[in-house]
PyMOL Python script that loads the backbone (N, CA, C, O; Angstrom):
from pymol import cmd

cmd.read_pdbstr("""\
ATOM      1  N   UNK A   1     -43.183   6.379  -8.387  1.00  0.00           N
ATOM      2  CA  UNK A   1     -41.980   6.231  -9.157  1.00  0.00           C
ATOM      3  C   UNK A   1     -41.642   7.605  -9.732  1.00  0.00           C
ATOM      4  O   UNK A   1     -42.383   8.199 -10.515  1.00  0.00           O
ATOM      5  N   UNK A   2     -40.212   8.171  -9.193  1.00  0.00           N
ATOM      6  CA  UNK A   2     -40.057   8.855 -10.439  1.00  0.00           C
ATOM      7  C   UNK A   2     -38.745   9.254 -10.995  1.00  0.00           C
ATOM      8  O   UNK A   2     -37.873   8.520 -10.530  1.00  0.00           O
ATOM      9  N   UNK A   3     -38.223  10.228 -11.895  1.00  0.00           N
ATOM     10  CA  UNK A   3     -37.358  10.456 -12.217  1.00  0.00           C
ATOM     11  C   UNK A   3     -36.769  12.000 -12.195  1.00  0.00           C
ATOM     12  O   UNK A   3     -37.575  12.913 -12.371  1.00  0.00           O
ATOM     13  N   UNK A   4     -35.288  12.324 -11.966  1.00  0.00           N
ATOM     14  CA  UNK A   4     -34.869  13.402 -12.068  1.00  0.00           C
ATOM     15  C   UNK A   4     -34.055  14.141 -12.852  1.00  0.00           C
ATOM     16  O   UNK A   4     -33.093  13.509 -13.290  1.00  0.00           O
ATOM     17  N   UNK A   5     -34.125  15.192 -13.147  1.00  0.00           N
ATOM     18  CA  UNK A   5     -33.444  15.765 -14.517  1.00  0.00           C
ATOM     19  C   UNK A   5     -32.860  16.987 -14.005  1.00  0.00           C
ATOM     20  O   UNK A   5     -33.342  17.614 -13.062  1.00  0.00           O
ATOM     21  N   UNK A   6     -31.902  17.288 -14.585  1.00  0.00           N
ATOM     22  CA  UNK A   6     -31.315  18.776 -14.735  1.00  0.00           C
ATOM     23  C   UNK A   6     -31.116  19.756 -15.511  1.00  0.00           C
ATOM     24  O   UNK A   6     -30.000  19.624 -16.014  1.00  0.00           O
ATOM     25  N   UNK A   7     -31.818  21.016 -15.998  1.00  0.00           N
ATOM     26  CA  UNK A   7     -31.612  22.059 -17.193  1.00  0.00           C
ATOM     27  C   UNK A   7     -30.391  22.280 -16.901  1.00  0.00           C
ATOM     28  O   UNK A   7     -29.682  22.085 -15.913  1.00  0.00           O
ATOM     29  N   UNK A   8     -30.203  22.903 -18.347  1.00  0.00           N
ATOM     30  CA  UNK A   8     -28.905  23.571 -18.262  1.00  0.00           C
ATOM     31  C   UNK A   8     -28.453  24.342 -17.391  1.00  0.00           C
ATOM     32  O   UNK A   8     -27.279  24.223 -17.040  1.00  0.00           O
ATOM     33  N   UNK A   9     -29.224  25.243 -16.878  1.00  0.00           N
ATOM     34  CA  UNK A   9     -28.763  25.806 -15.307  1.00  0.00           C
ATOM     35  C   UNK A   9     -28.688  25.266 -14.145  1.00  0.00           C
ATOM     36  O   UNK A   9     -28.477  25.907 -13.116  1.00  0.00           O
ATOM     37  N   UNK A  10     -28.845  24.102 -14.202  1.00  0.00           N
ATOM     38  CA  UNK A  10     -28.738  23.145 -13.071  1.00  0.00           C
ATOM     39  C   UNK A  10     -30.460  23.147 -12.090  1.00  0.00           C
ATOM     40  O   UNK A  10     -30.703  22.573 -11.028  1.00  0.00           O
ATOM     41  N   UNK A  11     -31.073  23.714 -12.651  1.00  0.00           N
ATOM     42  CA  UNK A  11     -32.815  23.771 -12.440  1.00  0.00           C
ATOM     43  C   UNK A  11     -33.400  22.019 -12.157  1.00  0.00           C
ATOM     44  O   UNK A  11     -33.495  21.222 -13.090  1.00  0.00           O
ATOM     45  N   UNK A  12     -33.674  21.738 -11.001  1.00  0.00           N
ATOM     46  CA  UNK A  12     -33.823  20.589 -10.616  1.00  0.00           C
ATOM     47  C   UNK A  12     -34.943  20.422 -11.541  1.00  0.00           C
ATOM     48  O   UNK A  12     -35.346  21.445 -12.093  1.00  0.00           O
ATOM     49  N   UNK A  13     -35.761  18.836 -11.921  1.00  0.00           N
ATOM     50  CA  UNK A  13     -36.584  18.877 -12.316  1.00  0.00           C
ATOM     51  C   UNK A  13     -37.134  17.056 -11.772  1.00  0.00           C
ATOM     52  O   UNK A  13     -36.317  16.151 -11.605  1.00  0.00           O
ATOM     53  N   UNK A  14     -38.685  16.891 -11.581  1.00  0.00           N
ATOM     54  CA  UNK A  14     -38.973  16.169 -11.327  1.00  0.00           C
ATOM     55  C   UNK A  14     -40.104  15.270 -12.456  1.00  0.00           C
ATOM     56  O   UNK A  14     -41.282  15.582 -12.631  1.00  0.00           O
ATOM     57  N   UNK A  15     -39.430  14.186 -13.083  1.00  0.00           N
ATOM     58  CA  UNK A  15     -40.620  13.240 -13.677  1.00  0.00           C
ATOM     59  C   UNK A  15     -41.485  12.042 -12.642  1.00  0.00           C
ATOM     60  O   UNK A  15     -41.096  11.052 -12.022  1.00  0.00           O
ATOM     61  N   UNK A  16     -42.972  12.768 -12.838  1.00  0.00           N
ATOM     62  CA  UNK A  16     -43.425  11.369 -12.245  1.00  0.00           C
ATOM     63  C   UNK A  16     -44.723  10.853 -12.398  1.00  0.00           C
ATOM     64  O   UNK A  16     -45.338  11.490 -13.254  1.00  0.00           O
ATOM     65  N   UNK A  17     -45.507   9.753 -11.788  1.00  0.00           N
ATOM     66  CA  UNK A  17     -46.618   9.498 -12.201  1.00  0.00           C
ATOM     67  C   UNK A  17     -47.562   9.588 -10.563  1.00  0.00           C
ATOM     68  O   UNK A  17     -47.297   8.959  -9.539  1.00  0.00           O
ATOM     69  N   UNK A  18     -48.439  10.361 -10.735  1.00  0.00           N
ATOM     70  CA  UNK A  18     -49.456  10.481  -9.694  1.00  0.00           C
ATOM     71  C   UNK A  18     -49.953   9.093  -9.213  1.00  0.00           C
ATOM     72  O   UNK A  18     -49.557   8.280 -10.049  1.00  0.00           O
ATOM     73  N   UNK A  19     -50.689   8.427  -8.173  1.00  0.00           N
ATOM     74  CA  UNK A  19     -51.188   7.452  -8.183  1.00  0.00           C
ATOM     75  C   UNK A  19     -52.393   7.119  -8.624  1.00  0.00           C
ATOM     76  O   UNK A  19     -52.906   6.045  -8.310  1.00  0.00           O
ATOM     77  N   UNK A  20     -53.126   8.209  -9.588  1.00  0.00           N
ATOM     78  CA  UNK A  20     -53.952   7.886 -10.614  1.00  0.00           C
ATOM     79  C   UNK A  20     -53.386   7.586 -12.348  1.00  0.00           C
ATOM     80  O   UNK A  20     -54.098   7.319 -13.316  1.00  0.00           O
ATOM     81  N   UNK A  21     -52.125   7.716 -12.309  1.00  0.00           N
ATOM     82  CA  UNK A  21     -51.188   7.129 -13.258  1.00  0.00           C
ATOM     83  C   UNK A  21     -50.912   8.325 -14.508  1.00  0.00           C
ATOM     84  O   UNK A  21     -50.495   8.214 -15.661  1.00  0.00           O
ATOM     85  N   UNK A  22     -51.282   9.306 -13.826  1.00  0.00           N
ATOM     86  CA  UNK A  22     -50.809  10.715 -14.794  1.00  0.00           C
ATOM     87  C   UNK A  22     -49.634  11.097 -14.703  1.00  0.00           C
ATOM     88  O   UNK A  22     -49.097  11.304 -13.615  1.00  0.00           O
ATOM     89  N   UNK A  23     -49.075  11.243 -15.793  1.00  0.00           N
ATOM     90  CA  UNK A  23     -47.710  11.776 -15.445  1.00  0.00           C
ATOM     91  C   UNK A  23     -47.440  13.139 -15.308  1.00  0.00           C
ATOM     92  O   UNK A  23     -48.334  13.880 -15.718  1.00  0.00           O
ATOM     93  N   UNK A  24     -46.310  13.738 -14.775  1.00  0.00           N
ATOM     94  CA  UNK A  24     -46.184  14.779 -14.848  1.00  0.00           C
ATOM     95  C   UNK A  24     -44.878  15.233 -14.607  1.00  0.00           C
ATOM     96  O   UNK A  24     -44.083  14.349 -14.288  1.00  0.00           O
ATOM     97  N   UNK A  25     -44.448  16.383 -14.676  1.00  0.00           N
ATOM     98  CA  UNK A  25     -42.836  17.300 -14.786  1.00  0.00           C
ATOM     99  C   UNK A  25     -43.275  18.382 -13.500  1.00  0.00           C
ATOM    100  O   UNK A  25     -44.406  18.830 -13.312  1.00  0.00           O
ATOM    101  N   UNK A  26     -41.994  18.672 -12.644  1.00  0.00           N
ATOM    102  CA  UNK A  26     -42.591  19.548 -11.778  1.00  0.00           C
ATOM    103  C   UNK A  26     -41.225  20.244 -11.587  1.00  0.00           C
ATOM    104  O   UNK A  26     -40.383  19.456 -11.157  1.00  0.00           O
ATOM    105  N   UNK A  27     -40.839  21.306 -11.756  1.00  0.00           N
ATOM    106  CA  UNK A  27     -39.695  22.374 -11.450  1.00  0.00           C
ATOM    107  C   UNK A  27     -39.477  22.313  -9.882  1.00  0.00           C
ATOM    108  O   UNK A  27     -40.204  22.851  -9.047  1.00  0.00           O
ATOM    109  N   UNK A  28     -38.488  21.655  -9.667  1.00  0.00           N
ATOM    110  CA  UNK A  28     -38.292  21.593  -7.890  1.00  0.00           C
ATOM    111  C   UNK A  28     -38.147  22.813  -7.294  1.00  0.00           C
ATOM    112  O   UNK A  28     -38.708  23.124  -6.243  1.00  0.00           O
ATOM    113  N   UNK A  29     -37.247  23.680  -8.071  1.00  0.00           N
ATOM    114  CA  UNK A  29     -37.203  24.970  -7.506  1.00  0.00           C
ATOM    115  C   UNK A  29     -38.352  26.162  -7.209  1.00  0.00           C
ATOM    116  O   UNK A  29     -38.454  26.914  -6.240  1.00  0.00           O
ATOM    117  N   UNK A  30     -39.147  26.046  -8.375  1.00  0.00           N
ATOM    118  CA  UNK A  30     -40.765  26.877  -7.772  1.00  0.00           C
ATOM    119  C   UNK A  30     -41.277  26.208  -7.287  1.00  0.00           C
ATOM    120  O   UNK A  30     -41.865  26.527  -6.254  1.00  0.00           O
ATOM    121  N   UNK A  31     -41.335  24.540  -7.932  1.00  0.00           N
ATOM    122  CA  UNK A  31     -42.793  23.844  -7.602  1.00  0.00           C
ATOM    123  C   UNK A  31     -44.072  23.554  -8.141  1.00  0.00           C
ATOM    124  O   UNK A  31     -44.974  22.859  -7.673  1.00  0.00           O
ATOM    125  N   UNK A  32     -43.996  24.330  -9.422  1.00  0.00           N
ATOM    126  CA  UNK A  32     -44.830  24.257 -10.431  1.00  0.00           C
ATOM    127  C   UNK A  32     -44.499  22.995 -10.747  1.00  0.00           C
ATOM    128  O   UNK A  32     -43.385  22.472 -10.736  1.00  0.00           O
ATOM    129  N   UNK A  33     -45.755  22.450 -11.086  1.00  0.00           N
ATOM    130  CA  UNK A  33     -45.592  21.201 -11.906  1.00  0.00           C
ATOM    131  C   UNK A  33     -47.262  21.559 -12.709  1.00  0.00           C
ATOM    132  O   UNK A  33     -48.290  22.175 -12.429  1.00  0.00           O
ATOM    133  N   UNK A  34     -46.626  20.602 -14.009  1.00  0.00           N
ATOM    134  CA  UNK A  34     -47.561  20.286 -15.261  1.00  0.00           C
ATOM    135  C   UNK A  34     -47.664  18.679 -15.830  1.00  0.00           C
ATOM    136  O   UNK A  34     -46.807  17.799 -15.740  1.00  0.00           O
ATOM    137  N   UNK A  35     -48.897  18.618 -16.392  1.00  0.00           N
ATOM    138  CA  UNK A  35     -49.323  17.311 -16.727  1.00  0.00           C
ATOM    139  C   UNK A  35     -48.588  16.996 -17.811  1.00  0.00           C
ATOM    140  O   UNK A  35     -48.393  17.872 -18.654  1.00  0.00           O
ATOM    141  N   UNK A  36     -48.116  15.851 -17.960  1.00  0.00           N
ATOM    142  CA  UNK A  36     -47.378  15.311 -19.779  1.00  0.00           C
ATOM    143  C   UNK A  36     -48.916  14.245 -20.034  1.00  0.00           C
ATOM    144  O   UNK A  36     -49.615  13.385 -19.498  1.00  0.00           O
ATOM    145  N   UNK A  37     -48.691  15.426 -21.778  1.00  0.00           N
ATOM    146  CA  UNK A  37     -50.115  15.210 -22.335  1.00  0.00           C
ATOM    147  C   UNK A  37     -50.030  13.316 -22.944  1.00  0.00           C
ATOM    148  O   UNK A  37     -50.818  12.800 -23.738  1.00  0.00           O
ATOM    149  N   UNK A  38     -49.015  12.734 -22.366  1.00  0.00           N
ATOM    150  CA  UNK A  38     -48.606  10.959 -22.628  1.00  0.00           C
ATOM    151  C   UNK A  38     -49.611   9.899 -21.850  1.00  0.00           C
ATOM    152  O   UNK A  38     -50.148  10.004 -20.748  1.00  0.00           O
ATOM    153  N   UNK A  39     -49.655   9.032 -22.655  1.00  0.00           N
ATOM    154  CA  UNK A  39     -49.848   7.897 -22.080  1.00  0.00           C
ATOM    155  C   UNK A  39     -48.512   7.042 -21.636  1.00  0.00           C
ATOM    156  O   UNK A  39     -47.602   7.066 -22.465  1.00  0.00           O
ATOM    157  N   UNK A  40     -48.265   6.238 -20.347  1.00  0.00           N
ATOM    158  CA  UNK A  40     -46.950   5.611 -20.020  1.00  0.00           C
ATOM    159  C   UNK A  40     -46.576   4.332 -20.885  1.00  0.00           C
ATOM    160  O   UNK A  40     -45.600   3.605 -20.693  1.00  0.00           O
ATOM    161  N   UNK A  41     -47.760   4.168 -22.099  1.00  0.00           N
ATOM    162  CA  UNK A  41     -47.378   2.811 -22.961  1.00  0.00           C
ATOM    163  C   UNK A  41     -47.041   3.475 -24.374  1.00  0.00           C
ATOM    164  O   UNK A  41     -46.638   2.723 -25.261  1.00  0.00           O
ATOM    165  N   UNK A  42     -47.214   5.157 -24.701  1.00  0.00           N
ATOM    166  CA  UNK A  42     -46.431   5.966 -25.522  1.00  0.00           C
ATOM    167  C   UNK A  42     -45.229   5.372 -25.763  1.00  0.00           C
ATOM    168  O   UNK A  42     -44.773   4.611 -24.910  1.00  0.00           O
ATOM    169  N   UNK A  43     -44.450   5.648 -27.088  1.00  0.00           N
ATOM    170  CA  UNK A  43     -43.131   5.208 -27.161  1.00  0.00           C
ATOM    171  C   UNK A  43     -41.871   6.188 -27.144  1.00  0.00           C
ATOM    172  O   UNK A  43     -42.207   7.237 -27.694  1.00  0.00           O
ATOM    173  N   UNK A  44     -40.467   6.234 -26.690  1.00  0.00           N
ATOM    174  CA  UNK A  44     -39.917   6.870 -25.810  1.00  0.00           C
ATOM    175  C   UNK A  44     -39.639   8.342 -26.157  1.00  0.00           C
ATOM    176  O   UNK A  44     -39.294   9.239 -25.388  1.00  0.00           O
ATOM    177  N   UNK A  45     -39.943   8.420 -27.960  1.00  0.00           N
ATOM    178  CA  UNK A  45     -39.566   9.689 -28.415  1.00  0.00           C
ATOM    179  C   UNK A  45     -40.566  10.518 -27.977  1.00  0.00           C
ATOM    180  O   UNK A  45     -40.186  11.442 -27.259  1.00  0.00           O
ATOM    181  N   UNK A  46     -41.883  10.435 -28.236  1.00  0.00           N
ATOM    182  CA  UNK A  46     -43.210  10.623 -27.988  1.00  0.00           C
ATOM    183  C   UNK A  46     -43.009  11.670 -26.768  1.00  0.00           C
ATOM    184  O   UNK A  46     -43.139  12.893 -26.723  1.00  0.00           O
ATOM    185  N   UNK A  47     -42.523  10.400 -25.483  1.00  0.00           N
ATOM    186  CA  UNK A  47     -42.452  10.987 -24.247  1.00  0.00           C
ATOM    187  C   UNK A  47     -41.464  11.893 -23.923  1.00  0.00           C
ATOM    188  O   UNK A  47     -41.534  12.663 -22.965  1.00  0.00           O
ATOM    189  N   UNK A  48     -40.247  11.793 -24.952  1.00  0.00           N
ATOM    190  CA  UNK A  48     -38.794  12.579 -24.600  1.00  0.00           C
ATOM    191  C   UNK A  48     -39.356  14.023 -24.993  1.00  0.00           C
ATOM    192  O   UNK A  48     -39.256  14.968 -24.210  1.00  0.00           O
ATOM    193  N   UNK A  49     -39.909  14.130 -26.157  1.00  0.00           N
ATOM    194  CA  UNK A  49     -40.360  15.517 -26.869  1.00  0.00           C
ATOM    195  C   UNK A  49     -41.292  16.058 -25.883  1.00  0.00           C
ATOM    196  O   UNK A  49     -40.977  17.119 -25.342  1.00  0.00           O
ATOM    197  N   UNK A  50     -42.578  15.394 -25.512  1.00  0.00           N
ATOM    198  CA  UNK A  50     -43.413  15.823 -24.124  1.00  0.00           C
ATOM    199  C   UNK A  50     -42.482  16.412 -23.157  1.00  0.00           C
ATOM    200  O   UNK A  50     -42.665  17.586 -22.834  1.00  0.00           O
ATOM    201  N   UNK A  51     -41.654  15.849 -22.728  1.00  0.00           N
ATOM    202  CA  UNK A  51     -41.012  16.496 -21.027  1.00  0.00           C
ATOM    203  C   UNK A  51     -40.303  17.677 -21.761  1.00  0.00           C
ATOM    204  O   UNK A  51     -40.400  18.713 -21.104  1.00  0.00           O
ATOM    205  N   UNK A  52     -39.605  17.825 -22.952  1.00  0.00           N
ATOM    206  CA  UNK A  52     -38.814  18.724 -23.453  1.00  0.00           C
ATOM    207  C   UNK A  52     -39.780  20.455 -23.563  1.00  0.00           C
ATOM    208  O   UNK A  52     -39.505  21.635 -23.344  1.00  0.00           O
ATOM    209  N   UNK A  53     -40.832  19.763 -23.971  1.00  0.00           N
ATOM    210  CA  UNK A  53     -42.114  20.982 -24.043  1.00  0.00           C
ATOM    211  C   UNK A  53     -42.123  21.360 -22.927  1.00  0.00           C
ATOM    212  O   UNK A  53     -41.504  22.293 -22.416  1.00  0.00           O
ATOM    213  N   UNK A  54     -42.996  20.480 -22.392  1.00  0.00           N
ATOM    214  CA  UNK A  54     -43.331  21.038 -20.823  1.00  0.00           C
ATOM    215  C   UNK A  54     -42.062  21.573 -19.881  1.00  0.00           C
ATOM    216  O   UNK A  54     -42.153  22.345 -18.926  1.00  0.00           O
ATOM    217  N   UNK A  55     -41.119  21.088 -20.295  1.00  0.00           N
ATOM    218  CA  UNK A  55     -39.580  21.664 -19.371  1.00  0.00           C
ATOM    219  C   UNK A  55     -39.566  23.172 -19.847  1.00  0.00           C
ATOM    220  O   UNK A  55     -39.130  23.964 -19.012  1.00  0.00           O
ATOM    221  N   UNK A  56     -39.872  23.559 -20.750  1.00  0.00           N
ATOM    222  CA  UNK A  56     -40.105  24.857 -21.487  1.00  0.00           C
ATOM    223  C   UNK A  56     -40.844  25.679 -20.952  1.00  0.00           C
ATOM    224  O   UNK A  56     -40.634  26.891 -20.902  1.00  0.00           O
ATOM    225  N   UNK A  57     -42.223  24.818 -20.290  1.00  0.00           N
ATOM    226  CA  UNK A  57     -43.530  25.715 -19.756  1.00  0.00           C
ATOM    227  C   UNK A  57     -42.775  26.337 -18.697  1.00  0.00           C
ATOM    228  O   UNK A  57     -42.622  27.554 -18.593  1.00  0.00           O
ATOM    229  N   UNK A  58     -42.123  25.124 -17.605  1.00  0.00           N
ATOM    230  CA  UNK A  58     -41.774  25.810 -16.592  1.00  0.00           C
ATOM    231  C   UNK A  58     -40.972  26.332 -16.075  1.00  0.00           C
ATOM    232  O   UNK A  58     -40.680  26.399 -14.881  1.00  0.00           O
ATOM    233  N   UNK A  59     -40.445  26.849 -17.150  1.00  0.00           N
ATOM    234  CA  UNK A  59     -38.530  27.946 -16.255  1.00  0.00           C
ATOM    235  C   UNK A  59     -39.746  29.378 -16.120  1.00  0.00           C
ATOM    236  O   UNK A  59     -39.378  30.459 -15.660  1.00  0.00           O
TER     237      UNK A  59
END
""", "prot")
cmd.dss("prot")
cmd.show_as("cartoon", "prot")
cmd.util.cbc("prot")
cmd.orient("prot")
Protein backbone atom coordinates (compact mmCIF):
# COMPACT_ATOMS: atom_id res chain seq x y z
CA UNK A 1 0.00 0.00 0.00
CA UNK A 2 1.05 3.29 -0.55
CA UNK A 3 0.76 6.87 -0.90
CA UNK A 4 1.98 9.88 -2.99
CA UNK A 5 2.90 13.38 -2.26
CA UNK A 6 4.31 16.39 -3.86
CA UNK A 7 6.91 19.22 -2.38
CA UNK A 8 6.64 22.35 -3.30
CA UNK A 9 8.85 21.87 -6.24
CA UNK A 10 6.89 19.31 -7.52
CA UNK A 11 9.62 16.57 -5.94
CA UNK A 12 7.70 13.30 -6.21
CA UNK A 13 7.46 11.60 -2.98
CA UNK A 14 6.54 8.13 -1.92
CA UNK A 15 4.60 6.93 1.49
CA UNK A 16 4.67 3.34 2.24
CA UNK A 17 4.75 0.29 4.33
CA UNK A 18 7.39 -2.51 3.64
CA UNK A 19 5.94 -6.01 3.98
CA UNK A 20 7.41 -6.24 7.38
CA UNK A 21 4.98 -3.29 8.17
CA UNK A 22 7.60 -0.40 8.48
CA UNK A 23 6.80 2.54 7.10
CA UNK A 24 8.63 4.69 5.16
CA UNK A 25 9.03 8.11 2.77
CA UNK A 26 11.21 7.67 -0.27
CA UNK A 27 12.14 10.79 -2.70
CA UNK A 28 11.23 9.31 -6.20
CA UNK A 29 13.57 11.48 -7.80
CA UNK A 30 16.99 10.23 -6.03
CA UNK A 31 15.50 7.30 -4.44
CA UNK A 32 16.53 7.76 -1.11
CA UNK A 33 14.14 6.59 1.13
CA UNK A 34 13.94 6.74 5.12
CA UNK A 35 12.14 4.94 7.88
CA UNK A 36 9.03 6.96 9.71
CA UNK A 37 10.02 6.56 13.30
CA UNK A 38 5.61 5.62 13.59
CA UNK A 39 3.74 2.97 14.45
CA UNK A 40 0.59 2.58 11.66
CA UNK A 41 -1.95 2.59 14.86
CA UNK A 42 -0.12 6.22 15.78
CA UNK A 43 -2.69 8.95 15.46
CA UNK A 44 -2.78 11.12 12.27
CA UNK A 45 -0.93 14.23 13.62
CA UNK A 46 1.81 12.05 15.07
CA UNK A 47 2.23 10.60 11.54
CA UNK A 48 1.63 14.00 9.50
CA UNK A 49 4.61 15.71 11.60
CA UNK A 50 6.82 12.29 10.97
CA UNK A 51 6.57 12.45 7.01
CA UNK A 52 6.98 16.37 7.32
CA UNK A 53 10.52 15.65 9.14
CA UNK A 54 11.63 13.05 7.17
CA UNK A 55 10.41 15.01 3.82
CA UNK A 56 13.09 17.44 5.17
CA UNK A 57 15.83 14.63 5.46
CA UNK A 58 15.42 14.04 1.91
CA UNK A 59 15.59 17.04 -0.57
Amino acid sequence: MTGHLRGWDHTPFTIGANPTGELFVRNDERGDALPLPVKPTDDLDTIARAVAEIIGHLY
